[in-house]
VOBA-1610 file (N, C-alpha, C; in pm, whole numbers, padded with zeros to 5 digits, always signed):
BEGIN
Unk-00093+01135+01646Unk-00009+01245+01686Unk+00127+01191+01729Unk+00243+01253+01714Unk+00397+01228+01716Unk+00398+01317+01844Unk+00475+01295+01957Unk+00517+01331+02036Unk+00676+01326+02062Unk+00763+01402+02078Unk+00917+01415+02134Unk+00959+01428+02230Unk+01010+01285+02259Unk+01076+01336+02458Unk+01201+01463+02470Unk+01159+01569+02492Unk+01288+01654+02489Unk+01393+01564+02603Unk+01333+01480+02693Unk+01436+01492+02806Unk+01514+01316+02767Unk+01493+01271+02645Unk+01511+01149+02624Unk+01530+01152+02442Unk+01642+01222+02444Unk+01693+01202+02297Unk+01671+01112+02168Unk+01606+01101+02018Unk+01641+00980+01977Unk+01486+00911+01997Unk+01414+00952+02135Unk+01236+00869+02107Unk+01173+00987+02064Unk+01067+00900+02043Unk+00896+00993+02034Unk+00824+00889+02089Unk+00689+00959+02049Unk+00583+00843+02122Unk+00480+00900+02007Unk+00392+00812+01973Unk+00257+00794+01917Unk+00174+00765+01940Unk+00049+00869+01960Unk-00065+00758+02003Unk-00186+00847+01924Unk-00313+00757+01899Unk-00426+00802+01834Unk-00565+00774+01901Unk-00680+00811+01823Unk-00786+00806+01851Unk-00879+00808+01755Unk-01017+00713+01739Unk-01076+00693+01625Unk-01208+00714+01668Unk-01331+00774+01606Unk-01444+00817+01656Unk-01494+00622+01633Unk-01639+00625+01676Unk-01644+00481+01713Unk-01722+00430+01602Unk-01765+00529+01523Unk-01832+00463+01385Unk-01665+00411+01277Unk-01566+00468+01299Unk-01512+00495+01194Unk-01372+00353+01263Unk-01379+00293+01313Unk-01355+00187+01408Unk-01364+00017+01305Unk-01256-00060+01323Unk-01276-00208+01278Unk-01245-00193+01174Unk-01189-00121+01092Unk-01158-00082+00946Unk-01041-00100+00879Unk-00921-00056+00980Unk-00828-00108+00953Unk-00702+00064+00929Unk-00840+00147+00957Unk-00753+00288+00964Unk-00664+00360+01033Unk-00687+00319+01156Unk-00572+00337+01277Unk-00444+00266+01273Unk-00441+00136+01192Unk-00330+00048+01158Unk-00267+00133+01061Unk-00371+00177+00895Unk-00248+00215+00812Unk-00206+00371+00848Unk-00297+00409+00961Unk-00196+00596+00997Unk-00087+00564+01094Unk-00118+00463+01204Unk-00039+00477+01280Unk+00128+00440+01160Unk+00111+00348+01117Unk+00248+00298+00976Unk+00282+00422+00922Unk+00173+00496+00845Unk+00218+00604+00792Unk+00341+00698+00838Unk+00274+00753+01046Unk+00328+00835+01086Unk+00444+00793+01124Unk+00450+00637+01129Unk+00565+00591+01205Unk+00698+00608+01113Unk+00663+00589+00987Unk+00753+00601+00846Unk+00804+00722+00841Unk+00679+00846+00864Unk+00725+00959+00822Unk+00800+01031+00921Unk+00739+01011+01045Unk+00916+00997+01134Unk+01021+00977+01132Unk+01041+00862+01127Unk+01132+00812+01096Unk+01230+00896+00975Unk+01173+00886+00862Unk+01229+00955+00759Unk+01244+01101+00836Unk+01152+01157+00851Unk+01196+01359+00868Unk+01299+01340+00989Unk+01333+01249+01097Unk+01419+01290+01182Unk+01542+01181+01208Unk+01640+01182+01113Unk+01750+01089+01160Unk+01801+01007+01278Unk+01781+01141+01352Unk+01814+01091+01498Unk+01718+01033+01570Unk+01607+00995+01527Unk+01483+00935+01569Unk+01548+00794+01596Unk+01536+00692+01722Unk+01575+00606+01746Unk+01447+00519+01751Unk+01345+00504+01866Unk+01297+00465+01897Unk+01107+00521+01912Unk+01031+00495+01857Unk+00911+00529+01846Unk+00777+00487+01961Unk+00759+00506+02036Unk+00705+00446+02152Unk+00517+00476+02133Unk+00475+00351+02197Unk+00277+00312+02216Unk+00205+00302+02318Unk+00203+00391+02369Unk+00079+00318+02475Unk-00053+00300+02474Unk-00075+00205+02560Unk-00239+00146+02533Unk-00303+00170+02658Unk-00437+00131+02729Unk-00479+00136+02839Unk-00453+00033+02843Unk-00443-00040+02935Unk-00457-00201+03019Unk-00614-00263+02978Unk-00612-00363+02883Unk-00736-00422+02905Unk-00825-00323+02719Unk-00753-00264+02690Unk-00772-00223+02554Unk-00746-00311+02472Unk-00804-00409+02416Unk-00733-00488+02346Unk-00732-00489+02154Unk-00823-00406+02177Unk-00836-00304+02017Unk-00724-00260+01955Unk-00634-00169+02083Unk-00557-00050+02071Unk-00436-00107+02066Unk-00428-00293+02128Unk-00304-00317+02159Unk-00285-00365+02014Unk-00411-00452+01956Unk-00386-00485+01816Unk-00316-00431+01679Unk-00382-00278+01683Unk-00337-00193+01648Unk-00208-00186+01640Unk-00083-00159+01733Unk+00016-00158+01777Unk+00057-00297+01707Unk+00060-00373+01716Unk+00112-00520+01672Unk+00105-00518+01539Unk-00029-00494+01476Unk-00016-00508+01306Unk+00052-00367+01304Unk+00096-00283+01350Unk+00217-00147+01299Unk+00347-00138+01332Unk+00416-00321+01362Unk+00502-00327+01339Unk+00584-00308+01521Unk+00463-00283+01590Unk+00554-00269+01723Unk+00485-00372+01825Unk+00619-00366+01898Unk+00643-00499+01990Unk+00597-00489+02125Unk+00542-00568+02236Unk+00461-00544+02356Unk+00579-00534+02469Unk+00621-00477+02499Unk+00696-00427+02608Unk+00718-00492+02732Unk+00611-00423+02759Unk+00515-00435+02928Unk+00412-00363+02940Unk+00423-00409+03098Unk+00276-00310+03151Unk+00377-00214+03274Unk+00325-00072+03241Unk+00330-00016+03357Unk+00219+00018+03453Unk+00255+00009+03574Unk+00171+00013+03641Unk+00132+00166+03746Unk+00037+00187+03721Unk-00023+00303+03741Unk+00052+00460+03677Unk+00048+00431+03578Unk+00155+00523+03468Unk+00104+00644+03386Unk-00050+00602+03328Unk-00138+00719+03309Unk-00246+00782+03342Unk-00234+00948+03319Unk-00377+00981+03378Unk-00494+00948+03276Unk-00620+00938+03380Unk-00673+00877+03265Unk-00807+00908+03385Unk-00899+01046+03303Unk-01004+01010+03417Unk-00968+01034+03561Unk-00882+01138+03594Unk-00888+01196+03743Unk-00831+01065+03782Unk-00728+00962+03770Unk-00630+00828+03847Unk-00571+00832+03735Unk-00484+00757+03805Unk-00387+00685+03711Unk-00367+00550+03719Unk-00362+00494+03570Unk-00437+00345+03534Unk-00306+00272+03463Unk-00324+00169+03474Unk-00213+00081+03379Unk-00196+00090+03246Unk-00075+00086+03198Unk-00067+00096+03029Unk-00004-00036+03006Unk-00056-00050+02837Unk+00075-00135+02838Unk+00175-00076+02729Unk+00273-00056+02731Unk+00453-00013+02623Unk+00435-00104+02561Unk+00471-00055+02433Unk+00505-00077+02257Unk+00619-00021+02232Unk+00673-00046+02186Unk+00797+00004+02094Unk+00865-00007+01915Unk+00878+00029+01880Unk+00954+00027+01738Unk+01068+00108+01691Unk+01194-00005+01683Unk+01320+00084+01650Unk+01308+00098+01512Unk+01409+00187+01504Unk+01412+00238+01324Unk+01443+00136+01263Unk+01517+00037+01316Unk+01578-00076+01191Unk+01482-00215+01232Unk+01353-00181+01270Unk+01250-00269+01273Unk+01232-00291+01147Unk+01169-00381+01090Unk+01162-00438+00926Unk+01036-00363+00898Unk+01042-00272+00791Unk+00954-00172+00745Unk+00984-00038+00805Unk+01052-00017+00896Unk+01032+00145+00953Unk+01090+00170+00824
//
């Protein structure tokens, strides 16, 4: 799913979810690319494409890395997640990343 910061011009954010049979495959890598492309293309003004992961996901961070985006940081106590809020870690990918 593509998300748009109305209050932050120029990003989105992306993030997904894979049932757990359908996992290790390599499918979350080529959608997350897909959507990141087709962003890119439908919105000019698209600058920056943003990832977050849970802290300690290290599946999700992989993911993110083979799709071309870069490890940020960690924020700390940043999402809800489960009634708290837990650490993420930021991804990013600008448009003139090699492949967007």
């Amino acid at each position: 799913a593509v998300h748009r910061h109305p209050d932050e011009p120029g990003k989105a954010a992306v993030g997904y979810w894979l049932a757990p049979q359908a996992r290790g495959r390599g499918l979350a890598t080529r959608a997350v690319r897909l959507v990141v492309r087709w962003a890119f293309g439908l919105e000019p003004g698209l600058v920056q494409m943003e990832l977050l992961t849970l802290v300690g996901n290290e599946a999700s961070g992989r993911v993110a890395l083979r799709s071309g985006f870069v490890r940020e940081g960690v924020l700390l106590r940043y999402l809800p997640f489960r009634d708290r809020l837990v650490d993420a870690v930021m991804f990013a990918r600008l448009r003139d990343d090699e492949g967007a």
